[in-house]
ROVEX-998612 format. One line per 4 residues: number of its first residue (from 1); their letters; for each residue x, y, z of N, C-alpha, C. Coordinates in Angstrom, 2 decimals, always signed. Atoms other than C-alpha are relative to their C-alpha. Layout:
NUM	a	X,Y,Z,X,Y,Z,X,Y,Z  ...
This chain:
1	xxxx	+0.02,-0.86,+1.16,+0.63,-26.04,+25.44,+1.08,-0.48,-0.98  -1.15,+0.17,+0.98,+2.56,-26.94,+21.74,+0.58,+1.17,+0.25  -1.65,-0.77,+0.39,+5.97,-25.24,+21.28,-0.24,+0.00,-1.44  -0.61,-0.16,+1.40,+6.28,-24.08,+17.73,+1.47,+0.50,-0.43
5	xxxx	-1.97,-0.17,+0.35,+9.90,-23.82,+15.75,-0.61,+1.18,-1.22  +0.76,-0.88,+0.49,+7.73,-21.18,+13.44,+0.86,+0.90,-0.09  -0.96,-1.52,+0.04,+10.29,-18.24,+12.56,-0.26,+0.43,-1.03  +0.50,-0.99,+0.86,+9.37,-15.68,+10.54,+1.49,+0.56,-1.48
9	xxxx	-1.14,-0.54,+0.78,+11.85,-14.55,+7.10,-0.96,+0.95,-0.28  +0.54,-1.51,+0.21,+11.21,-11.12,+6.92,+0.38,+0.17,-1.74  -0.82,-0.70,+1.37,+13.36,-10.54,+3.63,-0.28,-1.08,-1.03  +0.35,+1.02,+1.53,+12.22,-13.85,+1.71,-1.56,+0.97,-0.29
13	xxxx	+1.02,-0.47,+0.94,+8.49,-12.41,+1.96,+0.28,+1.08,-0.05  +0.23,-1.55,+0.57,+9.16,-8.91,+0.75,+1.07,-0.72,-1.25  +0.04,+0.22,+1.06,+11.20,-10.87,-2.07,-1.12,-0.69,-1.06  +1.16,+0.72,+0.87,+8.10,-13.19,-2.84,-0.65,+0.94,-0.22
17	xxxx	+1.65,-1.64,+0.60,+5.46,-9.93,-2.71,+0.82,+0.72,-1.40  -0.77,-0.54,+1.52,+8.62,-8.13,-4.97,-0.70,-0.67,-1.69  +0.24,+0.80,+0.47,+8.20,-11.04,-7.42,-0.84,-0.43,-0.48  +1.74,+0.09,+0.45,+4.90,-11.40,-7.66,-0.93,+1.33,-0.51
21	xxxx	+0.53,-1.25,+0.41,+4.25,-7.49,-7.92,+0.91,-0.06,-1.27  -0.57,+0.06,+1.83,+6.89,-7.81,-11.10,-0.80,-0.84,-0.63  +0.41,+0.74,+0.53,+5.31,-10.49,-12.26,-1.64,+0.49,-0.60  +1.38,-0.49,-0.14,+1.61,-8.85,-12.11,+0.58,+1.40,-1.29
25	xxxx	+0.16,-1.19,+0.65,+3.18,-5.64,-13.84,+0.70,+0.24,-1.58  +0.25,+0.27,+1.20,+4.59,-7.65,-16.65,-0.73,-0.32,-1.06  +1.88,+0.79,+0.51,+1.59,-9.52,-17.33,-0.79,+1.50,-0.36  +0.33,-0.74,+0.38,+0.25,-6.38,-17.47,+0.27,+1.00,-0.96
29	xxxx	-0.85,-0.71,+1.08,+2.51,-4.69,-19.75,-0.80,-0.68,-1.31  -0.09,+0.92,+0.91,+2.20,-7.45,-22.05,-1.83,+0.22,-0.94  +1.37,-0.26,+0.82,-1.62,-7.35,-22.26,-0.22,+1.24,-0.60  +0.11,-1.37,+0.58,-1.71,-3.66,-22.67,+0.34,+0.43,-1.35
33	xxxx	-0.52,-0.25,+1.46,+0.92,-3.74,-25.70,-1.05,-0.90,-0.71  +0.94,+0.94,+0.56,-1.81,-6.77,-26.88,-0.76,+1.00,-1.08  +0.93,-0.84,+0.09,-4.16,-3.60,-27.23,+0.49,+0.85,-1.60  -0.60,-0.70,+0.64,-2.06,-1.66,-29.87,-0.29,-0.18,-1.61
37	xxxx	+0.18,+0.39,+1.55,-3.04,-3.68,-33.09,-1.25,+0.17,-0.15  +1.21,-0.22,+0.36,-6.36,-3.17,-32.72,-0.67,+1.44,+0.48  +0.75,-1.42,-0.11,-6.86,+0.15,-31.41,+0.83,+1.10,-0.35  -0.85,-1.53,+0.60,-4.03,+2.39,-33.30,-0.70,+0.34,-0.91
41	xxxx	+0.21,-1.07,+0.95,-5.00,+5.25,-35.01,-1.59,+0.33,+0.76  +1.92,-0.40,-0.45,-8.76,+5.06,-32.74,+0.22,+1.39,+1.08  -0.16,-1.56,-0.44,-9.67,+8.22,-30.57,+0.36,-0.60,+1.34  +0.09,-0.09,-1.62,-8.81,+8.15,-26.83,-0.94,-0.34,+0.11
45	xxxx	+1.59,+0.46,-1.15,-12.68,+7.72,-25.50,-0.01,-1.57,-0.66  +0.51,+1.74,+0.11,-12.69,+4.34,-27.32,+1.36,-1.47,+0.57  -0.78,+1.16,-0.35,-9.59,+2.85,-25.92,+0.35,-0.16,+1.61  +0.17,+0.30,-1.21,-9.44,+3.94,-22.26,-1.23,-0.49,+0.76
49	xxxx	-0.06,+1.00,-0.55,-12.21,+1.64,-21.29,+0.43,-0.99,+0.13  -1.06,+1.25,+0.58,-10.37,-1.15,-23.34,+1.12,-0.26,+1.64  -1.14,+0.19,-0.88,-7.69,-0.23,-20.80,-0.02,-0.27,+1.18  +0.78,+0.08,-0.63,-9.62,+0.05,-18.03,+0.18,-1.39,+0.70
53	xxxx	+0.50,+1.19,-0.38,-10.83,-3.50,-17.96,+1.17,-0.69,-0.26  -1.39,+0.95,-0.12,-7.31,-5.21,-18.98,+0.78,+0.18,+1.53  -0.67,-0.90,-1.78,-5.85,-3.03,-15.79,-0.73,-0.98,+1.18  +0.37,+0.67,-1.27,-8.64,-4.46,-13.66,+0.44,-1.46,+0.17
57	xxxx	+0.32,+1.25,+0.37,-8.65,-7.88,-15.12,+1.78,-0.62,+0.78  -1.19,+0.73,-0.33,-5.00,-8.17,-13.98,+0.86,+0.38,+1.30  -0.55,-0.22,-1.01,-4.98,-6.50,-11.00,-0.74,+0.02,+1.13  +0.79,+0.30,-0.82,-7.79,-8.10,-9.25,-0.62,+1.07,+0.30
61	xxxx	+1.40,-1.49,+0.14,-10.19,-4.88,-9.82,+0.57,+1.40,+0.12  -0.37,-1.32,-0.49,-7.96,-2.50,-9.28,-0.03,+1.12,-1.25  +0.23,-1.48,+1.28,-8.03,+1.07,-11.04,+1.52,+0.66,-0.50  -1.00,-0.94,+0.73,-5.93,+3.31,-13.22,+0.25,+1.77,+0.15
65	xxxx	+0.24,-1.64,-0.09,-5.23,+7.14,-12.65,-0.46,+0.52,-1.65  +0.27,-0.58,+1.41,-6.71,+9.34,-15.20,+1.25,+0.60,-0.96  -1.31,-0.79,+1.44,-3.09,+10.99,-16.52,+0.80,-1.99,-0.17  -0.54,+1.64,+0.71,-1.82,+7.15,-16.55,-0.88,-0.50,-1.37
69	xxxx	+0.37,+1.00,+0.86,-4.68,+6.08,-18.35,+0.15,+0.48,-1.74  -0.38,-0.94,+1.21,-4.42,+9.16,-21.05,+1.30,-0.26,-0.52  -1.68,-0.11,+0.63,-0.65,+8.70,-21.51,-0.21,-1.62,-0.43  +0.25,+1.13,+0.47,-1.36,+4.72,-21.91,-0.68,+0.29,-1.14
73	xxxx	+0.84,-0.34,+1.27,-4.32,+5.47,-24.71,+1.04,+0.42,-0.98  -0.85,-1.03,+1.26,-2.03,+8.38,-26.38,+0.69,-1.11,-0.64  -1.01,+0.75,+0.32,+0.77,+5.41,-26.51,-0.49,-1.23,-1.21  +0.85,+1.24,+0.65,-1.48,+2.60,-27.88,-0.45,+0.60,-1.18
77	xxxx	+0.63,-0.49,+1.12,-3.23,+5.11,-30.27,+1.02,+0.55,-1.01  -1.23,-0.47,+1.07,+0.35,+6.37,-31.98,+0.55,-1.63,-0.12  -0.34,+0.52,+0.43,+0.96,+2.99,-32.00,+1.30,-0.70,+0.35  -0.99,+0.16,-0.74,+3.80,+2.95,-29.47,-0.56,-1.61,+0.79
81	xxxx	-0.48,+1.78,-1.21,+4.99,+0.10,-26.46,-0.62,+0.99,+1.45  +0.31,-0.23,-1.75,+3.74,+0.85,-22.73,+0.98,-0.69,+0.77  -0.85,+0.67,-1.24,+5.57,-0.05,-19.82,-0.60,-0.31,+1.16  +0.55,-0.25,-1.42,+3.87,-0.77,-16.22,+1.57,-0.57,+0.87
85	xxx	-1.30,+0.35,-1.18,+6.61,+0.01,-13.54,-0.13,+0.01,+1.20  +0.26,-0.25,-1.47,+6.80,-0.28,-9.89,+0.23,+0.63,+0.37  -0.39,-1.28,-0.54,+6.68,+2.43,-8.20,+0.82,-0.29,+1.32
């Protein structure tokens, strides 16, 4: 039977996943504020699909809560900045 020298760093991968979940929730920031020049001053129903599909598009399908996606819209539609933070 091989012997492996194989040791596990516990604390590098939970900095690479860290790192990569920042990285995912800037990218996502970024596109979201994208959204702001073209949909301020529009109603809510026309910008949370907009949001929707940027959300999935950058988080490999994943979804949005409905008071996230309302408080995102409201932000985009006054014309404001978004943030996506890690929880």
């Amino acid at each position: 039977m091989a012997r492996s020298n194989f040791s596990f760093d516990d604390r590098a991968l939970k900095k690479a996943v860290q790192q990569g979940v920042q990285k995912m929730a800037d990218d996502l920031t970024k596109a979201l504020n994208g959204l702001t020049s073209r949909y301020k001053g529009r109603p809510l129903e026309e910008i949370k699909p907009e949001i929707q599909r940027v959300w999935a598009k950058h988080t490999g399908g994943g979804s949005i809560t409905d008071p996230e996606l309302t408080q995102f819209a409201e932000q985009i539609a006054t014309g404001g900045r978004v943030t996506v933070r890690l929880k």
